[in-house]
TORDREN-280175 format. One record per residue: residue number from 1; x, y, z of N, C-alpha, C in turn. Coordinates in nm, 3 decimals. Example, Ala and Ser with C-alpha at 12.3 -4.5 7.8 and 13.67 -1.06 7.14 Angstrom:
! TORDREN-280175
  voro      npx      npy      npz     capx     capy     capz      cpx      cpy      cpz
     1    1.319   -0.569    0.780    1.230   -0.450    0.780    1.320   -0.330    0.780
     2    1.285   -0.225    0.708    1.367   -0.106    0.714    1.290    0.003    0.787
! end
This chain:
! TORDREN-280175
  voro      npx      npy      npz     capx     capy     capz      cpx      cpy      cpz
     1   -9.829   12.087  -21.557   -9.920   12.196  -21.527   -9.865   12.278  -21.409
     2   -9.958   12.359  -21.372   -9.891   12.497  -21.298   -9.878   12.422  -21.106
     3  -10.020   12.333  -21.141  -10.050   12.325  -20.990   -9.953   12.199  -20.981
     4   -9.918   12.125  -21.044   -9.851   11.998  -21.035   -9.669   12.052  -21.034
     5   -9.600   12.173  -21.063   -9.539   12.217  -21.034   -9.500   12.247  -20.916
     6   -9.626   12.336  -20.902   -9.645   12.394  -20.677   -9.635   12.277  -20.600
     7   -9.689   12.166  -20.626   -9.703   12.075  -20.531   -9.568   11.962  -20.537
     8   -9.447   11.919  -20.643   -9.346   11.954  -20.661   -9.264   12.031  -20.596
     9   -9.290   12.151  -20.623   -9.210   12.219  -20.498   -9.221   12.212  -20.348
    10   -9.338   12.233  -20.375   -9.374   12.227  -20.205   -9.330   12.081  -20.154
    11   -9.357   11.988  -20.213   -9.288   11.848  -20.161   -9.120   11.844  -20.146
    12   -9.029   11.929  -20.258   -8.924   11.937  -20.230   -8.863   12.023  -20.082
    13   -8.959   12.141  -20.077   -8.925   12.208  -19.940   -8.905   12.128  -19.852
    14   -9.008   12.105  -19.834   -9.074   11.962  -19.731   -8.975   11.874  -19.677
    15   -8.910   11.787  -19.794   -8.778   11.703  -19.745   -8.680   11.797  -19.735
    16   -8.643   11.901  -19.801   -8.493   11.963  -19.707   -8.514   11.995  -19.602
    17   -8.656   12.076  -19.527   -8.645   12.082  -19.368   -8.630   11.972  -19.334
    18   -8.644   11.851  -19.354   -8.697   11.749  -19.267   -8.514   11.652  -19.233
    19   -8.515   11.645  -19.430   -8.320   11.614  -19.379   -8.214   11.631  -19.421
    20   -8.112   11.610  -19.392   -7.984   11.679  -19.435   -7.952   11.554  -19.464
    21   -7.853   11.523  -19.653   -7.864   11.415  -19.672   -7.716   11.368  -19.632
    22   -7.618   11.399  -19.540   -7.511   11.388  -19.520   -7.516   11.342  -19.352
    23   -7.634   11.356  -19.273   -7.661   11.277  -19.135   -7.725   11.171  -19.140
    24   -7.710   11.083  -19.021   -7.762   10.989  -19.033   -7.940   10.985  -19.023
    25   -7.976   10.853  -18.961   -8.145   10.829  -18.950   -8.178   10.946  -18.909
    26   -8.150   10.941  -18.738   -8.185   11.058  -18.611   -8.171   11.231  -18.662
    27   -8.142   11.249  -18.800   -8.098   11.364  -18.860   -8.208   11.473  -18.866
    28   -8.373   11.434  -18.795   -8.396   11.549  -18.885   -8.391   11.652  -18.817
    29   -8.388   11.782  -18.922   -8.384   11.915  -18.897   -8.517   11.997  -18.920
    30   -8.509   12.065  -18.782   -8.606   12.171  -18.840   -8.546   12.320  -18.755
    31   -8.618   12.432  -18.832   -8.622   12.538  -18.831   -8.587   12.563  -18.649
    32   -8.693   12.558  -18.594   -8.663   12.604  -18.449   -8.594   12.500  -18.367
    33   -8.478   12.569  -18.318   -8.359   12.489  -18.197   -8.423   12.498  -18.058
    34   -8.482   12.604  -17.993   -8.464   12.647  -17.876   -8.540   12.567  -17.829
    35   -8.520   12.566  -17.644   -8.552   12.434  -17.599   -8.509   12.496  -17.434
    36   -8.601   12.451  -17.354   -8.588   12.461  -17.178   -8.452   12.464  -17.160
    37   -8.416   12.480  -17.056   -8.303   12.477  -16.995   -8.128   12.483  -17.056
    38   -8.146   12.507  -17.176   -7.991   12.559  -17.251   -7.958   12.665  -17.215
    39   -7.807   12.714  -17.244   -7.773   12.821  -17.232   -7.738   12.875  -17.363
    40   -7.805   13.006  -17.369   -7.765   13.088  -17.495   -7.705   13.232  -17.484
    41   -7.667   13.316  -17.614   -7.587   13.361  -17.602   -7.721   13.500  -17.716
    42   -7.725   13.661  -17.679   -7.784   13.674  -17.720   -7.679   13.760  -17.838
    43   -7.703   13.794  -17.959   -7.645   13.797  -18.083   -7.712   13.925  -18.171
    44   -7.808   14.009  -18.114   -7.877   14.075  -18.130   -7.801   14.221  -18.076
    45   -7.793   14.309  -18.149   -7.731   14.445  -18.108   -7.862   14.565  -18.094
    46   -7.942   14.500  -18.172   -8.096   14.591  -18.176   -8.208   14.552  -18.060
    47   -8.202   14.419  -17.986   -8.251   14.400  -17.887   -8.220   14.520  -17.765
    48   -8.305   14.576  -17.756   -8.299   14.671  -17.634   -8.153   14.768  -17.612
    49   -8.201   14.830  -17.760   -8.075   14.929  -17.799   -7.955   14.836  -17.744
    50   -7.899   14.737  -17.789   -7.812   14.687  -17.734   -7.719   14.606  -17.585
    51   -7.802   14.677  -17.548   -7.816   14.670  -17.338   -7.771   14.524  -17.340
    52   -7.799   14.385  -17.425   -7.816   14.255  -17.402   -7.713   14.232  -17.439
    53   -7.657   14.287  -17.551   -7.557   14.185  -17.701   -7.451   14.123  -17.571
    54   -7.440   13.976  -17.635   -7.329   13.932  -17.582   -7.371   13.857  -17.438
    55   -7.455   13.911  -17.410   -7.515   13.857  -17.270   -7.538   13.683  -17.293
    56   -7.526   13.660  -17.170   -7.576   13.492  -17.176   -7.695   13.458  -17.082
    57   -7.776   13.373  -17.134   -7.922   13.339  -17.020   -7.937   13.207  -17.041
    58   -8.046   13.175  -16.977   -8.089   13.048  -16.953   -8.184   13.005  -17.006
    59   -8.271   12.924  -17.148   -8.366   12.963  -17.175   -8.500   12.895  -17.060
    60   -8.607   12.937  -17.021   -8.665   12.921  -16.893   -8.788   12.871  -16.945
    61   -8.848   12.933  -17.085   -8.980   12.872  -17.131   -8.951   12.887  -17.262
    62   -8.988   12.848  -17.336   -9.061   12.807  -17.498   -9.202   12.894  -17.513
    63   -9.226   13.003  -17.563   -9.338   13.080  -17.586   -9.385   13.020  -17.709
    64   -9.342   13.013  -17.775   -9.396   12.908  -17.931   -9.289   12.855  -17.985
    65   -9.289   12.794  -18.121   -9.164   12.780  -18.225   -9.033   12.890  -18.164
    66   -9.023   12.976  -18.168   -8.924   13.086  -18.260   -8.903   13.176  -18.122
    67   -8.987   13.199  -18.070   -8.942   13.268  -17.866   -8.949   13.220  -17.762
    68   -8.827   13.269  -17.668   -8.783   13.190  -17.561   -8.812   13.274  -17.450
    69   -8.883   13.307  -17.352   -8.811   13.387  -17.216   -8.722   13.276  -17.167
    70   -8.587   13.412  -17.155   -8.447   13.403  -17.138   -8.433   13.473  -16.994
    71   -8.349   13.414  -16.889   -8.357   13.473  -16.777   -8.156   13.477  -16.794
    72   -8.072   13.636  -16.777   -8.014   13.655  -16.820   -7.922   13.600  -16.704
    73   -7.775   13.590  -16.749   -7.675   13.521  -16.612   -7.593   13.630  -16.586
    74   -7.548   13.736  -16.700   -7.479   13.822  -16.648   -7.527   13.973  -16.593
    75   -7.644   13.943  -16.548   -7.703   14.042  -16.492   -7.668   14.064  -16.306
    76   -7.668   14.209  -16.299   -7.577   14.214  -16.213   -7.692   14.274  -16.111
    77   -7.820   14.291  -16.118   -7.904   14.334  -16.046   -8.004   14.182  -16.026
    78   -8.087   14.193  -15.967   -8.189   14.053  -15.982   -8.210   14.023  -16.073
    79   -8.285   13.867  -16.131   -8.259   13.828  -16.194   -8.352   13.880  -16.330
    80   -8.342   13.882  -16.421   -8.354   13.956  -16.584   -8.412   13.870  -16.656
    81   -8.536   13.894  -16.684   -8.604   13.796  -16.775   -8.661   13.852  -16.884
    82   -8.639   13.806  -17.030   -8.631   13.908  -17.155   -8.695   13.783  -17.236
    83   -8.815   13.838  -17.306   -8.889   13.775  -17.431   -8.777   13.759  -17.578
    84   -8.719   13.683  -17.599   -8.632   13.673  -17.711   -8.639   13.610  -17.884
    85   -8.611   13.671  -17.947   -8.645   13.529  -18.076   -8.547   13.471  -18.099
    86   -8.565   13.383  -18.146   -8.482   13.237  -18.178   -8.340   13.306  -18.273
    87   -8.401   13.420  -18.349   -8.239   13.473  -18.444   -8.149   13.542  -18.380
    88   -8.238   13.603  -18.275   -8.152   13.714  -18.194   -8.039   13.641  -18.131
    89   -8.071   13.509  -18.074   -7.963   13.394  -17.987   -7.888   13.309  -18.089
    90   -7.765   13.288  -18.017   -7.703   13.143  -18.057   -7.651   13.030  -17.928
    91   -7.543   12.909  -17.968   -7.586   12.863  -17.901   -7.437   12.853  -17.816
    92   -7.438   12.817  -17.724   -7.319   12.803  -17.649   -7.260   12.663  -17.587
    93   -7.125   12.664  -17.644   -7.065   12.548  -17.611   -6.932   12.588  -17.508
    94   -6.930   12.391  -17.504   -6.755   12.439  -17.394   -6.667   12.468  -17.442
    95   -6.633   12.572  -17.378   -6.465   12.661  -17.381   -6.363   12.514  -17.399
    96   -6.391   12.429  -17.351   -6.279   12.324  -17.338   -6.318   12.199  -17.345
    97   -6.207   12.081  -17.427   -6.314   11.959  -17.492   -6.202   11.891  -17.401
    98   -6.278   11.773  -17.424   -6.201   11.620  -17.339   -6.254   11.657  -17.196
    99   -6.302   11.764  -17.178   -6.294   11.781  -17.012   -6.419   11.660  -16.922
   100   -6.501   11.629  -17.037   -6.608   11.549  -17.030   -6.667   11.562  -16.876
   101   -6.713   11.636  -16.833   -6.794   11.696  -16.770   -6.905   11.768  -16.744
   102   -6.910   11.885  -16.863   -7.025   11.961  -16.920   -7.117   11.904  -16.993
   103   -7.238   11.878  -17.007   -7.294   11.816  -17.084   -7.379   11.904  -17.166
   104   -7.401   11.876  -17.297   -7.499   11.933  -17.401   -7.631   11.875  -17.447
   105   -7.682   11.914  -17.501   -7.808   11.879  -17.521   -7.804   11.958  -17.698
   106   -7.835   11.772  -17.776   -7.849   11.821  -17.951   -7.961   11.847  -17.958
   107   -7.931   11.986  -18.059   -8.065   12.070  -18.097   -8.114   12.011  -18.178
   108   -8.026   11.990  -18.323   -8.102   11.974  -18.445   -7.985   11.842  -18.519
   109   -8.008   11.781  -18.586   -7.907   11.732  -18.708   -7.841   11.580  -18.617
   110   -7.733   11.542  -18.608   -7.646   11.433  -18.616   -7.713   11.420  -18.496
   111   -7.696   11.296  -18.412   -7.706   11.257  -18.302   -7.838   11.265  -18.279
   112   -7.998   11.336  -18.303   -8.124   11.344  -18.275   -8.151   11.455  -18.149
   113   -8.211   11.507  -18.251   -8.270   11.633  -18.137   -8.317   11.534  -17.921
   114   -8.260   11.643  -17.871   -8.318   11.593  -17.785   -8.236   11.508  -17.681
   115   -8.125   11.451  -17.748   -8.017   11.358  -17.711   -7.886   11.460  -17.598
   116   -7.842   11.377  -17.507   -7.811   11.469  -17.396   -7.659   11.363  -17.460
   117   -7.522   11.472  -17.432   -7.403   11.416  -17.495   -7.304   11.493  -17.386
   118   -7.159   11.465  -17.414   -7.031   11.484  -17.392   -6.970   11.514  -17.499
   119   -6.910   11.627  -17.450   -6.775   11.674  -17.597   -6.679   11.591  -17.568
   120   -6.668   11.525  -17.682   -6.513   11.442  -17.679   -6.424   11.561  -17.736
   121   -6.479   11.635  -17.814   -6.349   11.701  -17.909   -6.419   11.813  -17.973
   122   -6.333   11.912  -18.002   -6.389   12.059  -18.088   -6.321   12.147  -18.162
   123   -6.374   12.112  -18.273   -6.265   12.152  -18.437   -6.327   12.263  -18.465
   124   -6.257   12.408  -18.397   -6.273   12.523  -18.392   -6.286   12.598  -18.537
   125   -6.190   12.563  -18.592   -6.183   12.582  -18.751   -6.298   12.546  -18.859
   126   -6.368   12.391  -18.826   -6.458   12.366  -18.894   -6.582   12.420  -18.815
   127   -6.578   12.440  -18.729   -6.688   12.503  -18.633   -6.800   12.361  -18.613
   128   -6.725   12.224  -18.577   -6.796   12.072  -18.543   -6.706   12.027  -18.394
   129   -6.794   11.954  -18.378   -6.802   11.883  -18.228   -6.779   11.693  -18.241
   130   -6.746   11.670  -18.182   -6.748   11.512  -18.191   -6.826   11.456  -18.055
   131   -6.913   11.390  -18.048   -6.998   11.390  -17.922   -7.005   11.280  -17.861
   132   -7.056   11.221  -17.724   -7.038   11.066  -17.693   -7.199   11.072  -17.621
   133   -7.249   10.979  -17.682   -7.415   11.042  -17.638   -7.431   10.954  -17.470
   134   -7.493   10.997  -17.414   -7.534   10.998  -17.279   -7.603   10.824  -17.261
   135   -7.722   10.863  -17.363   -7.768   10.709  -17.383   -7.723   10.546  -17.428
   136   -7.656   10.547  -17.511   -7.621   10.484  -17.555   -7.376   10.466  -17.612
   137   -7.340   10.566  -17.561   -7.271   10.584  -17.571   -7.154   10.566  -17.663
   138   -7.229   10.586  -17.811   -7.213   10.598  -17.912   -7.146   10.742  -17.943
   139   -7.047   10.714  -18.026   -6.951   10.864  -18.083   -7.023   10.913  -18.182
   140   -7.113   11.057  -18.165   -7.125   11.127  -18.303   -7.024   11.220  -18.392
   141   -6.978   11.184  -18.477   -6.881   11.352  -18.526   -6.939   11.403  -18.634
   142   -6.868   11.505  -18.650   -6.921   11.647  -18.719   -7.030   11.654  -18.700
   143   -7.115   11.723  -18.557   -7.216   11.772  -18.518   -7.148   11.948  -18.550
   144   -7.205   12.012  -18.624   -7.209   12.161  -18.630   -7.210   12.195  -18.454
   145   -7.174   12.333  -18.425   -7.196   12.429  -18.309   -7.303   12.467  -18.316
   146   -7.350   12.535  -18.426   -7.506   12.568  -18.413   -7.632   12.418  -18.353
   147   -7.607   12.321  -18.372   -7.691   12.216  -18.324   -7.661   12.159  -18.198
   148   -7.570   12.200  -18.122   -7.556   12.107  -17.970   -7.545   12.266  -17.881
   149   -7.580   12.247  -17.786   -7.541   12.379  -17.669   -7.539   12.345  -17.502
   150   -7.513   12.367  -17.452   -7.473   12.383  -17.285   -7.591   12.376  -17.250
   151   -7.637   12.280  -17.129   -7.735   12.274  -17.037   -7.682   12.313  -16.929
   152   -7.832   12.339  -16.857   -7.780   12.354  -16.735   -7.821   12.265  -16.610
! end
């Protein structure tokens, strides 16, 4: 029937946000990354006729799911605080791996949201990270770039 279809689907949605069947347990995914204290990168050319693109900030609060006030770093007057959405940003990693110093914080997928790590390594080409988690000091690899980013 029609409704036993919908609800079918809707159950299938359901498990692809939730997981990606190629990560482990700690895998699930959802829609919104953003999160206190990362650094992002804004990706948006229509944000404020452009004035931002490329800019990097800090995210400072969580307004809901999907917006961040972003307090900007390359602002060259006091400091710049801009209401942002979650598409307009991406996320920012280290320029340089092994340096094991910088630490990240996983957004979404391998390793569990939330989990504070070290770049062991960064396969520019595949656009993945290999990570050494903070807690437990366990190696994650192939964490995507879009799921881990720079704290501060």
């Amino acid at each position: 029937s029609e409704q036993e279809y919908k609800e079918k689907k809707k159950k299938k949605k359901h498990q692809k946000e939730k997981y990606n069947d190629n990560d482990d347990e700690n895998s699930i995914r959802k829609e919104n990354w953003i999160r206190r204290d990362i650094i992002v990168r804004i990706i948006s050319k229509k944000l404020r006729s452009g004035k931002y693109y490329k800019q990097k900030g800090v995210i400072l609060k969580v307004m809901n799911k999907f917006t961040a006030q972003v307090e900007l770093l390359d602002s060259k007057n006091a400091a710049t605080t801009i209401e942002v959405d979650q598409d307009d940003l991406e996320t920012v990693i280290p320029k340089k791996e092994n340096s094991g110093e910088e630490e990240v914080c996983i957004l979404n997928g391998r390793g569990g949201r939330g989990a504070l790590a070290r770049v062991v390594s960064l396969d520019k080409e595949r656009y993945e990270g290999v990570l050494r988690l903070e807690s437990s000091g366990r190696v994650v690899k192939g964490v995507k770039f879009e799921d881990f980013c720079l704290i501060i």
